[in-house]
Phi, psi and omega in degrees: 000121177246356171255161142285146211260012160300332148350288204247067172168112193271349189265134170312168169193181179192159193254137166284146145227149164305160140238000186310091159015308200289338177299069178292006186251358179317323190295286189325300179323295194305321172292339195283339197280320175284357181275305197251027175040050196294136202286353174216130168238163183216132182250146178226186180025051186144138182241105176254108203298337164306325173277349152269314180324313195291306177300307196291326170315343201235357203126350216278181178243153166263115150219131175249119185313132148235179168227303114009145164260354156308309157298297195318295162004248169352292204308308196271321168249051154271003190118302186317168210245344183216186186215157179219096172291091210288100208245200204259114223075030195232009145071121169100226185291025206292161146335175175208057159258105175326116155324320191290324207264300210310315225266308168312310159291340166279348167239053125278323232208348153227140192260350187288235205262105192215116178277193173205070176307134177048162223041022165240103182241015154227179157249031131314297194308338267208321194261320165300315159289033178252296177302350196266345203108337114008117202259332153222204204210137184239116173265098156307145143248149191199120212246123155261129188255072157299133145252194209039169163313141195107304198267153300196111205247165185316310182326316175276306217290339203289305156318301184309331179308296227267000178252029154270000000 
């Protein structure tokens, strides 16, 4: 990053990070999120409290994947500030809990910010994770960088998304 990118972007946005032991590059990532204040980090596979501290020190939000309510648990109390219930269809690490189940145990007992990745593909699904309690609906994007021919720059792939 050589500008900060609150500069050139009026919209949140928000950064992943591992937090996960294997992740050796974390502490560097984590200072970069604070050099440049990124306004959301979403944390996963491990809940740290150094690593909320570190957002909060500047503003920033915490949101954390979980697939549990055990892990949600754990997650708001290390410090995060939301949850992103990673549920059963939700593709990569999820859970194997029914998104209807995973949103309902958890807001008996938290009431802050709790998204809901994949498994949502209309807006029946959209309207549904709506009635359970569910405060959003978390969309990843994700850029693949072709080379040769053919393939495809972050710009052009970025347009083709948002105009399906």
């Amino acid at each position: 990053m050589t500008q900060p990118t609150r500069t050139r972007h009026q919209h949140p946005f928000a950064v992943n990070q591992i937090v996960h032991g294997s992740n050796a590059r974390l502490k560097h990532d984590m200072d970069m999120c604070v050099k440049y204040e990124v306004p959301i980090v979403i944390t996963s596979l491990g809940a740290k409290e150094w690593v909320n501290e570190m957002v909060h020190s500047y503003g920033g939000i915490v949101l954390h994947d979980v697939i549990n309510n055990r892990f949600a648990k754990k997650a708001i109390e290390k410090g995060a500030d939301g949850l992103i219930a990673v549920a059963a269809g939700a593709g990569g690490h999820a859970g194997t809990t029914s998104p209807m189940a995973l949103v309902q145990e958890i807001r008996e007992w938290f009431d802050g910010p709790l998204l809901l990745p994949g498994s949502i593909a209309t807006g029946d699904a959209v309207l549904a994770s709506q009635a359970m309690g569910r405060s959003g609906v978390h969309r990843v994007c994700v850029y693949r960088h072709r080379r040769g021919r053919g393939g495809a720059s972050i710009q052009t792939s970025h347009r083709r998304l948002l105009r399906r």
